[in-house]
C-alpha positions, 0 to 999 in steps of 0.5 A: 829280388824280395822272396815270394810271400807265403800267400804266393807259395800256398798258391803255387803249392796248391795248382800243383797238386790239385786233384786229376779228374780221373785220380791223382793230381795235375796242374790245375787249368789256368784262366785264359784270356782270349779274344782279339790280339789286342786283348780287349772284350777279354773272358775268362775260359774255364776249358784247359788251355791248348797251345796253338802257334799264333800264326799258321805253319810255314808255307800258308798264308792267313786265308783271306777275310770272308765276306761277311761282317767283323764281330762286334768289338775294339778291333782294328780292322773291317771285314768286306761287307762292313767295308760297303755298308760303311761306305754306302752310309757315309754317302748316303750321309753326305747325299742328305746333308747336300739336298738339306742344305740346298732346300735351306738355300733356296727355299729360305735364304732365296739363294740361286747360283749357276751351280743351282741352275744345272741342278737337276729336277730329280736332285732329291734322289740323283744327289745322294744317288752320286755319292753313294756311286763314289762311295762304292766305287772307294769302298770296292777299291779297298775291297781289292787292296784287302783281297790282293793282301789277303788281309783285313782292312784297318778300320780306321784307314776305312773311316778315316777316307769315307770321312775324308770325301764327307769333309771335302764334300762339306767344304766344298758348300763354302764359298770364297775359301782359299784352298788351303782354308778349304783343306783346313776345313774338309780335314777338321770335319773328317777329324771330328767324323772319324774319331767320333766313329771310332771311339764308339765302334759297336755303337757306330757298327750298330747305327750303320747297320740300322740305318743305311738300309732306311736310307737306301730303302727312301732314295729308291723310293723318291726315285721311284716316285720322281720317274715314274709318277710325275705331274698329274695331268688332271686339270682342276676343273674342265676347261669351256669347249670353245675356251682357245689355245694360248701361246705366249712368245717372247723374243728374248733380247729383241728391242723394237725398233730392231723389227720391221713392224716396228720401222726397222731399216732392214726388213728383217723380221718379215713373217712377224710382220705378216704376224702383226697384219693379223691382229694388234700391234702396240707401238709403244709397249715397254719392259717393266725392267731391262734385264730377264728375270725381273721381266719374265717375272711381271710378265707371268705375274702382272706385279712390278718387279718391286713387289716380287722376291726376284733379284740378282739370285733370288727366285720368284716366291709363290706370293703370287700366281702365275699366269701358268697357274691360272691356266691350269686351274682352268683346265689348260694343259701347260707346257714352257720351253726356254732357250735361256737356260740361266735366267729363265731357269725353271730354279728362278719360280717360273716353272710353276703352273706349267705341267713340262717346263723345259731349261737346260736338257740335262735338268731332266735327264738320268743318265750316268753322267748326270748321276756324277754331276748329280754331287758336289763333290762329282762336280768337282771330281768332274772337272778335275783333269783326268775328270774331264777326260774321261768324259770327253772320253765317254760322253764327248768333249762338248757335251754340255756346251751348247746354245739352245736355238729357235729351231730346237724350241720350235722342235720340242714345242711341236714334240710336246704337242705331238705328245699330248693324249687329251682334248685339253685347250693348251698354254704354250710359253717358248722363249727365244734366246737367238738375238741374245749376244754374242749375236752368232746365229747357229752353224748353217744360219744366212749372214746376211748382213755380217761384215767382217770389214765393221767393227765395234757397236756397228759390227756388233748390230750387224749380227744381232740382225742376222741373228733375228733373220734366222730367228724370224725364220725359225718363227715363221716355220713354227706358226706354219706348222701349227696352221697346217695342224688346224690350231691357227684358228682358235689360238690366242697369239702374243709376242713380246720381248723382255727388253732390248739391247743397247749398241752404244746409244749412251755410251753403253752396250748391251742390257742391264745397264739403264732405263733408257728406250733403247733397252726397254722399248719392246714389240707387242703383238696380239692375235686372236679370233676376237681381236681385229686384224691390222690395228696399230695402238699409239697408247703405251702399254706395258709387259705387265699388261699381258698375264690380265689381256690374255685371260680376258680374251680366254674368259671372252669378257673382263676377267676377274682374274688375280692379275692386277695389270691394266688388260689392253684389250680396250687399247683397240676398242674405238668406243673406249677412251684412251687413258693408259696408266702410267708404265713403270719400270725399275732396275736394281742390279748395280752389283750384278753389272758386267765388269765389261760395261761401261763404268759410266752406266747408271745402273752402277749408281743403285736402284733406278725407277722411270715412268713413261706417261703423256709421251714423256719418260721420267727418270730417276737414277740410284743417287736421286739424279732425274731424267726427262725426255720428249718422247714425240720430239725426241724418241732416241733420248738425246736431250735430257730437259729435267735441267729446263725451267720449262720442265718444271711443272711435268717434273714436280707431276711425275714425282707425284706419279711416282709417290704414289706408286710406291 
């Protein structure tokens, strides 16, 4: 080794006999590095240095980590709190990001899932709720591996499994990934996450501690404000003293030639029928589609489906207002209960106007299974084996797995009423779901008709008519109650339906699928004090009609309301012409037709369009095909006369009807 140079002796040289405080000389105090082990935030001591043992004397272990935050710096490890205040950021993180991204979905790309649809109306707040409950949950749990180890928690293990759920939870948004795609993804995300964290720790330590109290601090606002202010009760203006009570009805899945009013060969639906007796029945009404939504949609609007944003996933926009709406802004108290739960979801825009709107139960609810399902990511882990244990365990193994049925319609419709503290005149809307298939009436329910000798479209009707025996009786009940309560009298009735059903009419079964009678022919009834009783109307009529009838017979006279549909109450004014505009009706679901239909459905072929006038229906099907069918000689639509040269005239007319619809 080369000799130390005389700069290093005179050095050496001089520590050794640098002066003592006292006198005399001693080695001067070295600088001494300290700070963490790792050797980083180093300073420079100007204290002599005192020689400790780097680690307590034999027979004591290192005293567990106190509960409070790691001081700033580049070490690897967490203290107790650090360890719950990261994880209650990354959850609220990850609670934000879902509620942001499912607001961007629906409210700008118009997308609706099933996932949407059991969302509950309290998500703004119940979402990051979820997380922030899984979040605490793993960070108590590495709370206690730090405890029973008596030693601090590595920081990086602690980010690297917060960013681990944050990843999981944002792959989990992309659809049709393949699971090994997906792992991909969650572990690209916490990659990024964690090693972002950790490359800055005090910046990170720094935006943690500044920002999660905001984000608890807003969540417990939002929740506050969700659960305990709700909607205001105060109408916009004060409904007339005599203005009447409206309840609107729809049979779901009910066609008309099902119902006894309406011929059915089987008296199965007497107390409508009795129904009917008391005010105007339309014999000849039709859906403006055959599928729910789009239904549902004309109906609170008085628009044709095509100038609506509905579609297979794409709910009502606000383009127009709802007959709800209307309602309140005439000082209305509104309330609707759906026993269809996916397609009259309150998700789809048909919630708006209505003070309570009911769907599933769970939508409104805060309870701790709905905080867990609150999530993504609590989905998820929900379904996941020992998930659905646990809550079969908890909360029972069918929890969610009901049917809403006529009975717990009529049940929370007549609860709500019990409920309301004011004076105001009401809009009551209650769908019915019963006759909707698999066609089997609830546990206790009459089967009257099932045989379980039939098979087929044969044995599928036989339930579909007890099904609408049991609702019949359900409906029947409900106006009795409201007739003991004194309501009848100065109530506007409607029943209708939102389109049929077909039982192998064309070779197809089910709804959905065609524009043909079976599935769009529906009943109308209309009762009300100003409305004669027992009044049969031949003229067609349309479920667009209905938003523009009820608001005259509320208004007493032709309304100047915002629904363009043709009102029908000049339909049983003897003094009135009958000239009824030509029924549209349109259906464009071709990819969204069940894989169990039929392959030869028309609906299949693209976007459908029919228009019924002069007691013809004319169609026209996705690949321009027409349709034409002589209602009066042949009501079941057998004989398609488009081909006959006699037919030529009317068909040439029709698509001029149909031209200038467009």
């Amino acid at each position: 080794m080369a000799d130390a140079s005389p700069a290093s002796a005179r050095a050496v040289d001089e520590r050794k006999t640098a002066p003592r405080a006292l006198g005399g000389t001693t080695p001067a105090p070295a600088e001494r590095t300290t700070g963490n082990p790792n050797g980083s935030l180093a300073y420079h001591s100007p204290h002599p240095a005192v020689s400790r043992p780097a680690f307590p004397r034999e027979g004591k272990r290192p005293s567990t980590p106190p509960l409070k935050l790691a001081a700033d710096g580049n070490d690897d490890s967490f203290g107790r709190l650090d360890l719950l205040t990261t994880g209650l950021w990354f959850g609220l993180l990850a609670g934000f990001l879902e509620v942001a991204e499912g607001l961007v979905a629906r409210k700008w790309a118009g997308v609706v899932t099933y996932d949407t649809l059991r969302t509950n109306h309290h998500y703004a707040w119940l979402t990051p709720a979820s997380y922030l409950a899984m979040a605490t949950v793993l960070a108590l749990a590495m709370i206690a591996v730090s405890t029973v180890l008596r030693r601090p928690f590595r920081r990086s293990t602690a980010l690297w499994a917060f960013a681990a759920g944050l990843g999981w939870s944002t792959a989990l948004a992309v659809s049709g990934l393949h699971g090994l795609a997906r792992l991909a993804l969650a572990f690209g995300i916490a990659s990024a996450v964690a090693r972002a964290a950790l490359a800055r720790p005090r910046g990170f330590r720094r935006l943690v501690r500044a920002s999660t109290p905001i984000g608890l601090a807003a969540t417990a606002l939002v929740a506050v404000s969700a659960t305990a202010g709700g909607r205001s009760s105060a109408a916009i203006r004060p409904a007339r003293d005599d203005a009447p009570n409206v309840v609107l009805i729809v049979l779901d899945t009910a066609r008309a030639d099902s119902l006894s009013p309406y011929g059915s060969d089987r008296d199965v639906t007497p107390n409508l029928a009795k129904l009917a007796e008391r005010g105007v029945l339309f014999r000849h009404a039709r859906s403006t589609a055959s599928w729910t939504l789009p239904a549902h949609a004309s109906l609170f609007t008085g628009r044709w489906p095509s100038e609506l944003s509905v579609d297979v996933g794409r709910p009502l926009d606000a383009t127009y207002p709802t007959l709800a709406e209307e309602l309140a802004a005439r000082g209305y108290a509104t309330a609707g209960f759906v026993a269809n739960t996916e397609n009259c979801n309150a998700w789809y825009g048909l919630a708006r106007g209505f003070e309570r709107y009911e769907d599933f139960y769970e939508n409104g609810q805060v309870t701790p299974l709905e905080v867990v399902r609150g999530s993504r990511l609590g989905r998820y882990l929900a379904a996941t084996r020992p998930g659905m244990k646990l809550i079969a365990a908890t909360a029972g193994r069918d929890r969610y797995r009901y049917r809403k049925s006529a009975e717990m319609i009529g049940r929370d419709a007549l609860a709500w009423l019990d409920d309301r503290r004011d004076d105001r005149p009401f809009f009551l809307f209650l769908n019915y779901f019963d006759a909707h298939d698999p066609y089997v009436p609830p546990d206790g329910a009459d089967q009257r008709y099932w045989n379980p000798e039939t098979s087929g479209p044969e044995a599928a009707r036989d339930g579909y008519d007890d099904c609408l025996a049991y609702l019949d009786d359900q409906l029947g009940r409900f106006l009795d109650e409201l007739e003991r309560r004194g309501e009848t009298e100065r109530t506007i009735f409607v029943v209708t339906s939102d389109h049929g059903e077909g039982f192998g009419e064309h070779g197809l079964s089910g709804h959905g699928l065609s524009l043909y009678r079976m599935e769009t022919h529906i009943p109308l009834v209309v009762v009300a004090p100003a409305v004669p009783a027992g009044v049969a109307v031949e003229r067609s009529a349309s479920l667009r009609d209905v938003a523009a009838t009820i608001l005259e017979l509320v208004d007493g006279a032709p309304a100047d309301g915002p629904f363009p549909g043709s009102s029908l109450v000049a339909a049983w004014d003897d003094a009135v012409p009958d000239a009824p505009a030509p029924v549209l009706l349109e259906l464009d679901r071709g990819r969204a037709v069940p894989d169990e239909a039929a392959e030869g459905a028309p609906a299949r072929l693209g976007p459908m369009r029919s228009l019924v006038a002069d007691r013809h229906a004319y169609i026209v099907n996705g690949d321009g095909g027409e349709e034409l069918y002589d209602l009066d000689d042949d009501p079941e639509e057998t004989r398609d006369l488009s081909g006959s040269p006699d037919a030529a005239a009317r068909l040439e007319r029709f698509r001029d009807l149909m031209r200038s619809m467009e």
